[in-house]
Each structure stands twice: as structure tokens, then as C-alpha cells.
N, CA, C, O and CB atoms as a CASP TS submission, in Angstrom:
PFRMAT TS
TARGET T0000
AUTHOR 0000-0000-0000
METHOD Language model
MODEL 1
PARENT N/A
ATOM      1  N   UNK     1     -14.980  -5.678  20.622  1.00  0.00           N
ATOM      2  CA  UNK     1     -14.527  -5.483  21.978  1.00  0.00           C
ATOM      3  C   UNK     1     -14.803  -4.039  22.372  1.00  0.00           C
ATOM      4  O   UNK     1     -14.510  -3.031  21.730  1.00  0.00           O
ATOM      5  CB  UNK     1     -13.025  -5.830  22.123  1.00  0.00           C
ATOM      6  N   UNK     2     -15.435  -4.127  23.573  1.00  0.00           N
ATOM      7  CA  UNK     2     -15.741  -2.285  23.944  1.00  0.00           C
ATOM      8  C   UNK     2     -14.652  -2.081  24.797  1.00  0.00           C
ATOM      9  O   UNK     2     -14.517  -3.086  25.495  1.00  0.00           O
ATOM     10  CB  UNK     2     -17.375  -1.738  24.899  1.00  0.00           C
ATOM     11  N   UNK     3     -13.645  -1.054  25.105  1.00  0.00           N
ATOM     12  CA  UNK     3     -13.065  -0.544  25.859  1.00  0.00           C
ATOM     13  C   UNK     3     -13.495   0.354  26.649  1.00  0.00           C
ATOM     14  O   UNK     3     -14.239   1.284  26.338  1.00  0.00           O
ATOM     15  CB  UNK     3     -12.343  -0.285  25.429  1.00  0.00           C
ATOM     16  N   UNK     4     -12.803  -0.008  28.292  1.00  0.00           N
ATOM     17  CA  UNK     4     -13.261   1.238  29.051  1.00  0.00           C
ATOM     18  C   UNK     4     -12.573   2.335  29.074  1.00  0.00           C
ATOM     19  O   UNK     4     -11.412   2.420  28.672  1.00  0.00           O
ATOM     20  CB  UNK     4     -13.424   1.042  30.262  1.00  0.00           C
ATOM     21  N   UNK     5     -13.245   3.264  29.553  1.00  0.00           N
ATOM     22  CA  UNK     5     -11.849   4.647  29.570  1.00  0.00           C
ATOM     23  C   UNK     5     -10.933   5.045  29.957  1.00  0.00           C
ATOM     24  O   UNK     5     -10.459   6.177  29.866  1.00  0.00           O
ATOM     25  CB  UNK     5     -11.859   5.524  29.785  1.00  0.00           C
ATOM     26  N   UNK     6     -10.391   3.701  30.683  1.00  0.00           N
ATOM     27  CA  UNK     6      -8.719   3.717  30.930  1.00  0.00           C
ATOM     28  C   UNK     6      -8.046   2.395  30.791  1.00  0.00           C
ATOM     29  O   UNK     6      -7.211   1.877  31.533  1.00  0.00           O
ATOM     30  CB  UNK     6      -8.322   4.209  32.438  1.00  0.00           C
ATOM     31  N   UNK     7      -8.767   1.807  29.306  1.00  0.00           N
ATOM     32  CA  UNK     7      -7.914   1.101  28.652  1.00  0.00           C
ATOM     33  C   UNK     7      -8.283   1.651  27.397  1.00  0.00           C
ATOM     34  O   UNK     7      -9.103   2.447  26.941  1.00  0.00           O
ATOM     35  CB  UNK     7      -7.956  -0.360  28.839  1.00  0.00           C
ATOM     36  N   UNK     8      -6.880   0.535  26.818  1.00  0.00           N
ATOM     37  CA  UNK     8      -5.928   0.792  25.087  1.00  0.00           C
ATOM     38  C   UNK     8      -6.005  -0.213  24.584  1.00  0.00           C
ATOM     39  O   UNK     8      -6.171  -1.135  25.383  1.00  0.00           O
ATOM     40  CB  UNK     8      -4.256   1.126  24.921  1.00  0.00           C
ATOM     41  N   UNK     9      -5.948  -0.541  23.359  1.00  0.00           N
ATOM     42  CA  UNK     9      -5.386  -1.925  22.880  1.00  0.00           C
ATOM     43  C   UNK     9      -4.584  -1.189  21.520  1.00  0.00           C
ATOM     44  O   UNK     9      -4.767  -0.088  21.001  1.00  0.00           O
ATOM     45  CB  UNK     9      -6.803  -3.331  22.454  1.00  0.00           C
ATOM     46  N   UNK    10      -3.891  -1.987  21.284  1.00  0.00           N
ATOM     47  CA  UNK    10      -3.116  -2.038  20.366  1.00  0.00           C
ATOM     48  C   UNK    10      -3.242  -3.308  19.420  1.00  0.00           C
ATOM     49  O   UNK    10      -2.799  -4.379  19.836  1.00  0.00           O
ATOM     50  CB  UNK    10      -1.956  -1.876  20.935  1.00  0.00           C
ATOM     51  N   UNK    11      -3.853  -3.229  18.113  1.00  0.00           N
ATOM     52  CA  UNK    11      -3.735  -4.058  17.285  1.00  0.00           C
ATOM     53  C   UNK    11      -2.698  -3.961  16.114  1.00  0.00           C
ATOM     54  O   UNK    11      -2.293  -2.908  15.620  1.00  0.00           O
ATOM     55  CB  UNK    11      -4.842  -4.162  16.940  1.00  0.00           C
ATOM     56  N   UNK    12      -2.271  -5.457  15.685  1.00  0.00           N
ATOM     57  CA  UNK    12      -1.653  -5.530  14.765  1.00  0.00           C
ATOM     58  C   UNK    12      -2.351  -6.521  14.179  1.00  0.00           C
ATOM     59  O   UNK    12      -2.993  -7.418  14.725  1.00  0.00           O
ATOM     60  CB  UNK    12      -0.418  -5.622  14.946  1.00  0.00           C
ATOM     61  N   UNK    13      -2.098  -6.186  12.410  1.00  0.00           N
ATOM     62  CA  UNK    13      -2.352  -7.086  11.355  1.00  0.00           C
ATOM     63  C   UNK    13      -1.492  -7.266  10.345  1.00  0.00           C
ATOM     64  O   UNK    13      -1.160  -6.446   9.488  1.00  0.00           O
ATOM     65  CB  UNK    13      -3.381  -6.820  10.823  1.00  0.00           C
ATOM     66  N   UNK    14      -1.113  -8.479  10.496  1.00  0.00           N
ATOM     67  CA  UNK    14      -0.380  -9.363   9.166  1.00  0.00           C
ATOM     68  C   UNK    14      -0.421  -9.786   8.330  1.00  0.00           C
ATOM     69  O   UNK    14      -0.985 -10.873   8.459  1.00  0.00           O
ATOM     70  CB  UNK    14      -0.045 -10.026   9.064  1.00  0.00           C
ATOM     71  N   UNK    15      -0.032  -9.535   7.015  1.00  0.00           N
ATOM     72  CA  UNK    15      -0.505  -9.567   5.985  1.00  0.00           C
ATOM     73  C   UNK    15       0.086 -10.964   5.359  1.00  0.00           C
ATOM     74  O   UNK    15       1.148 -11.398   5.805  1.00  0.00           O
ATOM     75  CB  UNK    15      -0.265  -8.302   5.342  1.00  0.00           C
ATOM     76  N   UNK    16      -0.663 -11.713   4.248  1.00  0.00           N
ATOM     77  CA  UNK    16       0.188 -13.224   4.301  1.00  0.00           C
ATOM     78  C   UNK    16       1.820 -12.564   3.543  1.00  0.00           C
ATOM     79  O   UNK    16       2.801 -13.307   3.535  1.00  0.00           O
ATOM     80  CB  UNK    16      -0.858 -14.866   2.979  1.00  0.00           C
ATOM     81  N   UNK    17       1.878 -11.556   3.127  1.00  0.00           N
ATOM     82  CA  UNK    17       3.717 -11.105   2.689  1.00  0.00           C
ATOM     83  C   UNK    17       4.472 -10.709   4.063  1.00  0.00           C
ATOM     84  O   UNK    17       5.688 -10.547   3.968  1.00  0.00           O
ATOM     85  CB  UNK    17       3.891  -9.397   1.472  1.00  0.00           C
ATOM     86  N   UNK    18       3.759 -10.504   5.569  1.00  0.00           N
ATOM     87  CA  UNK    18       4.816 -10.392   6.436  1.00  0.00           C
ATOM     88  C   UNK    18       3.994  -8.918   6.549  1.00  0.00           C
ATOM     89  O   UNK    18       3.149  -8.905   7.445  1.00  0.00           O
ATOM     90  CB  UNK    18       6.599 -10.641   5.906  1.00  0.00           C
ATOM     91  N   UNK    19       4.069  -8.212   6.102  1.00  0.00           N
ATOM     92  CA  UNK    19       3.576  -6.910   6.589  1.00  0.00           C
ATOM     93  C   UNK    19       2.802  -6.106   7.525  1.00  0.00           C
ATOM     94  O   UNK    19       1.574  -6.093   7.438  1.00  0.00           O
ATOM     95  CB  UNK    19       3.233  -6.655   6.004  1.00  0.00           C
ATOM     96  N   UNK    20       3.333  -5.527   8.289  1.00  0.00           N
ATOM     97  CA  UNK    20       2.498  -5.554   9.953  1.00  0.00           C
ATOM     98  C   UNK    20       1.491  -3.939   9.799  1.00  0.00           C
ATOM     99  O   UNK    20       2.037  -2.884   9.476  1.00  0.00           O
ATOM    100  CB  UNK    20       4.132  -5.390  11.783  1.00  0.00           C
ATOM    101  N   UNK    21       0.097  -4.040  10.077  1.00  0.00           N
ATOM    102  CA  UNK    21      -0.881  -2.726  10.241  1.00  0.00           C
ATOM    103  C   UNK    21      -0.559  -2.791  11.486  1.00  0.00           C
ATOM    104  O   UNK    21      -0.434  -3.892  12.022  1.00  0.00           O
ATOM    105  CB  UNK    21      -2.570  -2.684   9.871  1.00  0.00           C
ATOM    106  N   UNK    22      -0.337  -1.443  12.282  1.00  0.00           N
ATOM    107  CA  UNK    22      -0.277  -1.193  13.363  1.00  0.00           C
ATOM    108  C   UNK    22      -1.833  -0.266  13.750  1.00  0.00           C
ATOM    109  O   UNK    22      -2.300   0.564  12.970  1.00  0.00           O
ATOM    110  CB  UNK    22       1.127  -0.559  13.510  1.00  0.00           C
ATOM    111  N   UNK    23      -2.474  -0.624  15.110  1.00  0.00           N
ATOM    112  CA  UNK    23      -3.559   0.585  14.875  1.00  0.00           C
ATOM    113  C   UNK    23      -3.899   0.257  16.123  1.00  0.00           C
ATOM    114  O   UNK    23      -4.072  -0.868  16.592  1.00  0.00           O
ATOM    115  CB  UNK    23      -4.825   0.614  13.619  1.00  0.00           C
ATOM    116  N   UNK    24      -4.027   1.811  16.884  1.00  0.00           N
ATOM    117  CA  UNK    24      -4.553   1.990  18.223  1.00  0.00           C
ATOM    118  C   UNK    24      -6.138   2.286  18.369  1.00  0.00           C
ATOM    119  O   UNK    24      -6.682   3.125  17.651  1.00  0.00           O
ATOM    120  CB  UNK    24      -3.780   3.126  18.830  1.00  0.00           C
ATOM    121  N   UNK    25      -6.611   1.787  19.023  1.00  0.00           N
ATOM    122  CA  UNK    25      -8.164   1.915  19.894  1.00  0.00           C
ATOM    123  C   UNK    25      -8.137   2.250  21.642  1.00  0.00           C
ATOM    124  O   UNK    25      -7.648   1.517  22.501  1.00  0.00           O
ATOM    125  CB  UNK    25      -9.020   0.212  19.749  1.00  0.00           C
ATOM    126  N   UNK    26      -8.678   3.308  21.809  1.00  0.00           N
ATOM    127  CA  UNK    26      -8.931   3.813  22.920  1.00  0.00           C
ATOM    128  C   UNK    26      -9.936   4.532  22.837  1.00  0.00           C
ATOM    129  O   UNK    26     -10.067   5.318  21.899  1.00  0.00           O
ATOM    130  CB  UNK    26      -8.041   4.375  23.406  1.00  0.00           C
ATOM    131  N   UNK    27     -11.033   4.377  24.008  1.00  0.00           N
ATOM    132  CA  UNK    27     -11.927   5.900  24.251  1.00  0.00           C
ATOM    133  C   UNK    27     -11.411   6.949  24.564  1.00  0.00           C
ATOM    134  O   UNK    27     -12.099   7.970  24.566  1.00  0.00           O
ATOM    135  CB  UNK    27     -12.843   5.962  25.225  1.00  0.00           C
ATOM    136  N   UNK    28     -10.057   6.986  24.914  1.00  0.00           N
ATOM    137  CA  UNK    28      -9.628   8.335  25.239  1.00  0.00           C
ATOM    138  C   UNK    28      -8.206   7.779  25.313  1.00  0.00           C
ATOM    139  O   UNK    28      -7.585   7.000  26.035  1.00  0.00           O
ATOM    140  CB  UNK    28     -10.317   9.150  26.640  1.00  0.00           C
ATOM    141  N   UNK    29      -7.889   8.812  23.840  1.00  0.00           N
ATOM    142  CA  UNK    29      -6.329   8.576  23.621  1.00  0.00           C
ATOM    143  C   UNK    29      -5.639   9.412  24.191  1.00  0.00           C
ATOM    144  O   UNK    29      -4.459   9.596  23.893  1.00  0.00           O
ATOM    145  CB  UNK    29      -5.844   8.595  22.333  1.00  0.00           C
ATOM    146  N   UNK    30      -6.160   9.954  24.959  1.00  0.00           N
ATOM    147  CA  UNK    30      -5.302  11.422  26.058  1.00  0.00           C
ATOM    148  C   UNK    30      -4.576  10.590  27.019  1.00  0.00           C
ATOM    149  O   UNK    30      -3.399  10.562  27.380  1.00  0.00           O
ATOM    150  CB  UNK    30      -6.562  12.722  27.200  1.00  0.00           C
ATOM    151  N   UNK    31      -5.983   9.689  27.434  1.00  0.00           N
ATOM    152  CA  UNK    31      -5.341   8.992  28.662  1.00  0.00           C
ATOM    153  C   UNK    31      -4.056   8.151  28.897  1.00  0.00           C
ATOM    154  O   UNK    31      -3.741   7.393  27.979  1.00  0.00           O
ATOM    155  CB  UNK    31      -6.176   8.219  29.025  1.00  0.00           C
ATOM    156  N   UNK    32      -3.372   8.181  29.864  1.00  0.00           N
ATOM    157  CA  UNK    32      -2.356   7.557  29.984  1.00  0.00           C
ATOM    158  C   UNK    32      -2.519   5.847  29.564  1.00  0.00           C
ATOM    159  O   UNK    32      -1.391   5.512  29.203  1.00  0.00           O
ATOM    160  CB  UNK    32      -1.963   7.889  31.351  1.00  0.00           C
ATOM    161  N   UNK    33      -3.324   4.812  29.478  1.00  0.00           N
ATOM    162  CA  UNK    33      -3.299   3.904  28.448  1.00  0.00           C
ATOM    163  C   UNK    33      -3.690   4.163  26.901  1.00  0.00           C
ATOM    164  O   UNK    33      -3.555   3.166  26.190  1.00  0.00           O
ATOM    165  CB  UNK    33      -4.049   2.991  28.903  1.00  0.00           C
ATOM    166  N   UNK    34      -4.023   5.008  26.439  1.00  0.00           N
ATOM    167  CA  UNK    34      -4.175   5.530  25.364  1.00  0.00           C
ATOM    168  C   UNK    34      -2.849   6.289  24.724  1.00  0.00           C
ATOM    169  O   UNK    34      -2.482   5.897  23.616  1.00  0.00           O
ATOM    170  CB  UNK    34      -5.258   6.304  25.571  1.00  0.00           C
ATOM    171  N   UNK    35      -2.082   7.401  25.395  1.00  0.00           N
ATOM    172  CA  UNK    35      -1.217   7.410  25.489  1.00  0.00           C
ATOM    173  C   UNK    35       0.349   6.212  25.255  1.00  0.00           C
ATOM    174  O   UNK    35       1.411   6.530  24.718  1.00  0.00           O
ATOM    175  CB  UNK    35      -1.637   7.859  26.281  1.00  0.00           C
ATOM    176  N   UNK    36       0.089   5.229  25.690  1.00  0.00           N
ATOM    177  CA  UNK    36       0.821   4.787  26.035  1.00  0.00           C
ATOM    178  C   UNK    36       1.075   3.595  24.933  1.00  0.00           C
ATOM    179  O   UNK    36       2.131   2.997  24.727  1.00  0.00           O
ATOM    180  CB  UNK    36       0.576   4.659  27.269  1.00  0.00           C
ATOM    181  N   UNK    37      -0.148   3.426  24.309  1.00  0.00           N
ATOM    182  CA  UNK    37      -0.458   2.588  23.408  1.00  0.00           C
ATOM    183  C   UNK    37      -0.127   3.074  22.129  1.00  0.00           C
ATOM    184  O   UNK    37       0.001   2.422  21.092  1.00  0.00           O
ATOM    185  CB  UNK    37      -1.692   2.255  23.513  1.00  0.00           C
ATOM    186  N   UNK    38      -0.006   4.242  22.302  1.00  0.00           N
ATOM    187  CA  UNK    38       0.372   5.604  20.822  1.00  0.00           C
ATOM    188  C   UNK    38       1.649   5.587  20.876  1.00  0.00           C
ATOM    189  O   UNK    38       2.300   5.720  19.840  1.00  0.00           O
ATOM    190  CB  UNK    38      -0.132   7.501  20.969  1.00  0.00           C
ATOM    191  N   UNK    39       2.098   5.465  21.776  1.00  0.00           N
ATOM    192  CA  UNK    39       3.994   5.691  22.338  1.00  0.00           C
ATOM    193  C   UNK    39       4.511   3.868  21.579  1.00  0.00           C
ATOM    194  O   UNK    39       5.368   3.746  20.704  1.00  0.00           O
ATOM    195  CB  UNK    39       4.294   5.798  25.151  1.00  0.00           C
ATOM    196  N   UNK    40       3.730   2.683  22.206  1.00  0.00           N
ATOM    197  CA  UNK    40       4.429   1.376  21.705  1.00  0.00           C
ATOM    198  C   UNK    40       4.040   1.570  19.833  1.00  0.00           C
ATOM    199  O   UNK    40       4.885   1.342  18.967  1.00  0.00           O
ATOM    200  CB  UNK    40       3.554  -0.345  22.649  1.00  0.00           C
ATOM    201  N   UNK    41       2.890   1.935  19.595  1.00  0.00           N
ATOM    202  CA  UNK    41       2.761   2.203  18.038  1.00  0.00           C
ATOM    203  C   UNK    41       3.724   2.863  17.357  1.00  0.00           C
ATOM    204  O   UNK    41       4.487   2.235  16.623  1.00  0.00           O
ATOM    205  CB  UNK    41       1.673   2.924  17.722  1.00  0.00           C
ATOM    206  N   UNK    42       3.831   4.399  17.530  1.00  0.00           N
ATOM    207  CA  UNK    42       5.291   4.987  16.993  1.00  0.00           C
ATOM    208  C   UNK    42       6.290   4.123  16.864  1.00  0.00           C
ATOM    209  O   UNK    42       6.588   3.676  15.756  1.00  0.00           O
ATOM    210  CB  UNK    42       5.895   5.990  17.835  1.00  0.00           C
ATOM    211  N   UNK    43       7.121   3.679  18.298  1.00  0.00           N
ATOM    212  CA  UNK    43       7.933   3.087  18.101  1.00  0.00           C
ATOM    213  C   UNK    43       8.080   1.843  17.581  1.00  0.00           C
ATOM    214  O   UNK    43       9.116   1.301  17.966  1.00  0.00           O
ATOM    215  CB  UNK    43       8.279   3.195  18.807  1.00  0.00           C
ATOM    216  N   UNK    44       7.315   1.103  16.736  1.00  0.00           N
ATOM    217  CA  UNK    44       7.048  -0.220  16.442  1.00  0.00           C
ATOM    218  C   UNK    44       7.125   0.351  15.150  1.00  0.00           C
ATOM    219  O   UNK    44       7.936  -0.259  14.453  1.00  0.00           O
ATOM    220  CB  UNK    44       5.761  -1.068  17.002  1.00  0.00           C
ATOM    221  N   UNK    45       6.446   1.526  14.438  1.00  0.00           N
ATOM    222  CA  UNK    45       6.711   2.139  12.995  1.00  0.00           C
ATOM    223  C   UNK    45       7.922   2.618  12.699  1.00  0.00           C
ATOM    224  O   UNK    45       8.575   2.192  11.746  1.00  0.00           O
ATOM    225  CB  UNK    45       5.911   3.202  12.695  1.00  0.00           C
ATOM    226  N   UNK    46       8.343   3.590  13.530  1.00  0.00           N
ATOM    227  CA  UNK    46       9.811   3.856  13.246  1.00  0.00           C
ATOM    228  C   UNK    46      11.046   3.576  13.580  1.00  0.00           C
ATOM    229  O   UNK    46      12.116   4.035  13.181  1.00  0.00           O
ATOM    230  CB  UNK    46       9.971   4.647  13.335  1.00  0.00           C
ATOM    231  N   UNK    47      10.793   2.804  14.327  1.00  0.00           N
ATOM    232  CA  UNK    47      12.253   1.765  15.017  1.00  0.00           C
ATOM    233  C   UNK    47      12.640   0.831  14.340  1.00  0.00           C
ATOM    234  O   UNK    47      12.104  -0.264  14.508  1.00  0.00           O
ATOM    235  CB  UNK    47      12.087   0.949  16.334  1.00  0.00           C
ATOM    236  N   UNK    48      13.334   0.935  13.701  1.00  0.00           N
ATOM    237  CA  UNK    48      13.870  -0.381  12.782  1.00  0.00           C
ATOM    238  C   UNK    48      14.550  -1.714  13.956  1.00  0.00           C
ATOM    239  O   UNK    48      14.236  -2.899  14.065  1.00  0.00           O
ATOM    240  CB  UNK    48      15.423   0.324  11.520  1.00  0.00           C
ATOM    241  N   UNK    49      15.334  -1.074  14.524  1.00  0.00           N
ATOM    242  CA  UNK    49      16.013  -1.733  15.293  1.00  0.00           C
ATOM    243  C   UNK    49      14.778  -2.206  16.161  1.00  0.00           C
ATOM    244  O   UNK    49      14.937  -3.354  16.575  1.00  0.00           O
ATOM    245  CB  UNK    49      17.187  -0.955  15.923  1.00  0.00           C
ATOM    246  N   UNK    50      13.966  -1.802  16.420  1.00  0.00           N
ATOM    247  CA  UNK    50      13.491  -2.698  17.504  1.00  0.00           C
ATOM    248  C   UNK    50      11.898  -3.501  17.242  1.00  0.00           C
ATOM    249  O   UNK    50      11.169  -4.095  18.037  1.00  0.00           O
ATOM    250  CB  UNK    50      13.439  -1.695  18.870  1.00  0.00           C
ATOM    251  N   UNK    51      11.727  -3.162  15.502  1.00  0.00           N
ATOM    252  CA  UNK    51      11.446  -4.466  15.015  1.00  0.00           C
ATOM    253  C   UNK    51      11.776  -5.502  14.636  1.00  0.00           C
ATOM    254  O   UNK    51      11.074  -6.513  14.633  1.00  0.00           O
ATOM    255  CB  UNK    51      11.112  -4.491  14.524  1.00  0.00           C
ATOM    256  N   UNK    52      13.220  -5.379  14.147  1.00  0.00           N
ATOM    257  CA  UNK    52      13.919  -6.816  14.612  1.00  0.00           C
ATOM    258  C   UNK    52      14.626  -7.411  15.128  1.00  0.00           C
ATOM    259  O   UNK    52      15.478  -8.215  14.750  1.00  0.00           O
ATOM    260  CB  UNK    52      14.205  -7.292  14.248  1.00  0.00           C
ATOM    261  N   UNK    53      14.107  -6.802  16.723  1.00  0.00           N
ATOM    262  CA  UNK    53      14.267  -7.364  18.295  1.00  0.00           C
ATOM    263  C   UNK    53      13.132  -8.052  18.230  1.00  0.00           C
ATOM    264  O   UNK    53      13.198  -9.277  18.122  1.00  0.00           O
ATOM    265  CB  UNK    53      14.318  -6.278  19.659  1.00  0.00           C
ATOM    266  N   UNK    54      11.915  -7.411  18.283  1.00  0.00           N
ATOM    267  CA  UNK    54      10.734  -8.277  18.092  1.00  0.00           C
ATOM    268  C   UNK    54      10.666  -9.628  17.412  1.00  0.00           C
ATOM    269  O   UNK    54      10.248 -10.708  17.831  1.00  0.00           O
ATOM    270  CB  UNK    54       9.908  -7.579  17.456  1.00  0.00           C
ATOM    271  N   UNK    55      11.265  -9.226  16.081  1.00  0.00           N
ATOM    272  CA  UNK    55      10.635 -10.161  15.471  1.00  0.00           C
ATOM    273  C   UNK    55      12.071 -11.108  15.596  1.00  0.00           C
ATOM    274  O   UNK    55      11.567 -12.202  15.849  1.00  0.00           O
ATOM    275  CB  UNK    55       9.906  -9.715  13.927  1.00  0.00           C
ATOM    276  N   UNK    56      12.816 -11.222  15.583  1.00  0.00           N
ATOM    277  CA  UNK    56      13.847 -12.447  16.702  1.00  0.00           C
ATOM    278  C   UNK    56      13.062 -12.795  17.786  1.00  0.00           C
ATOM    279  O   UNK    56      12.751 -13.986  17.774  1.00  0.00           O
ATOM    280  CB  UNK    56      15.405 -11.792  17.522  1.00  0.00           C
ATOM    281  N   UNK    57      12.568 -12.051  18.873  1.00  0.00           N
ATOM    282  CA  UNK    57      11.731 -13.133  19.678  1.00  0.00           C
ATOM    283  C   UNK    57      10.866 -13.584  19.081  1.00  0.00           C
ATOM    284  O   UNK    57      10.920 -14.812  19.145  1.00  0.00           O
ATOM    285  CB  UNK    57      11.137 -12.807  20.783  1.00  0.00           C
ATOM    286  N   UNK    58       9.547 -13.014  18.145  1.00  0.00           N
ATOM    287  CA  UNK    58       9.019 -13.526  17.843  1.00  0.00           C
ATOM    288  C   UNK    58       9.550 -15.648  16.928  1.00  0.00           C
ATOM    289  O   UNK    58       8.996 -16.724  17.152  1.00  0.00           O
ATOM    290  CB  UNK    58       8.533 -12.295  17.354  1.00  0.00           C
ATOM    291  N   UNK    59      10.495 -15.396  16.193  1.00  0.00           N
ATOM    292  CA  UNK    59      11.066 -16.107  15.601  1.00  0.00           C
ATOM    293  C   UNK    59      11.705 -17.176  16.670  1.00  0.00           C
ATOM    294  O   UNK    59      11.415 -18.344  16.412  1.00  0.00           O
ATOM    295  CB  UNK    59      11.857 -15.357  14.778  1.00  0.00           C
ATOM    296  N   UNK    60      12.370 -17.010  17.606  1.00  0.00           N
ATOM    297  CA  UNK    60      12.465 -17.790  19.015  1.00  0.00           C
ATOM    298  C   UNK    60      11.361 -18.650  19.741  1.00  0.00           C
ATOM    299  O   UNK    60      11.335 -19.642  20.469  1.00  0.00           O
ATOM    300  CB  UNK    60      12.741 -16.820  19.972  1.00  0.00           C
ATOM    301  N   UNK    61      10.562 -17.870  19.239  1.00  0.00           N
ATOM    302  CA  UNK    61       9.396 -18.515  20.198  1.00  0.00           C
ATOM    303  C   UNK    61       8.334 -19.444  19.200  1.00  0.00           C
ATOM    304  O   UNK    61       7.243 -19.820  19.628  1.00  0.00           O
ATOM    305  CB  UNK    61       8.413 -17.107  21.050  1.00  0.00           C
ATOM    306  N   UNK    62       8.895 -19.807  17.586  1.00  0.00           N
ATOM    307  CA  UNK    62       7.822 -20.143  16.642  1.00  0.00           C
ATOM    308  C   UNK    62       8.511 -21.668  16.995  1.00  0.00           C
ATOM    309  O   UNK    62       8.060 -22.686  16.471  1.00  0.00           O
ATOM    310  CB  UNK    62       7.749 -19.352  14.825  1.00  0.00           C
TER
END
């Protein structure tokens, strides 16, 4: 997937034990979707609490 320069993506990968890679792609991580995509990453690594908010919805919705 090529991104333009004012988009982000945010990937995650799951490992078959549950284990989530978090990893940002942007042409320009300055930019405010680049940015912004760095901001949901952090907090998805160091938020305990609000990985399992996530993963209750996630679990809601299986």
C-alpha cells in the first residue's frame, strides 16, 4: 500500500499466543496523520487500561 502525505496507517499484528505488534507507516510522521497515528500507537503500548477496553469490544463483537 503506498501512502500519501497526509495519510497514516497504523498496523497491528497478532501473534497465534494473542500478542499484538503495533507499527506506524507514514510519509511524513510530522504530519498531523502521522502524528496522530504515533499518539493511538503509544497509547495502545502503554495503556493497560485501555487495552482491555479494546479488547472487551473486541470480544463483544466476536
Amino acid at each position: 500500500m503506498e501512502l500519501k502525505s497526509n495519510q497514516a496507517a497504523l498496523i497491528l499484528e497478532a501473534s497465534e499466543d494473542g500478542e499484538i505488534t503495533v507499527n506506524v507507516e507514514s510519509p511524513d510522521f510530522n504530519g498531523w496523520a502521522g502524528s496522530f497515528c504515533q499518539a493511538i500507537a503509544k497509547k495502545l503500548i502503554m495503556d493497560e487500561d485501555f487495552r482491555s477496553e479494546l479488547q472487551e469490544m473486541v470480544g463483544e463483537i466476536k
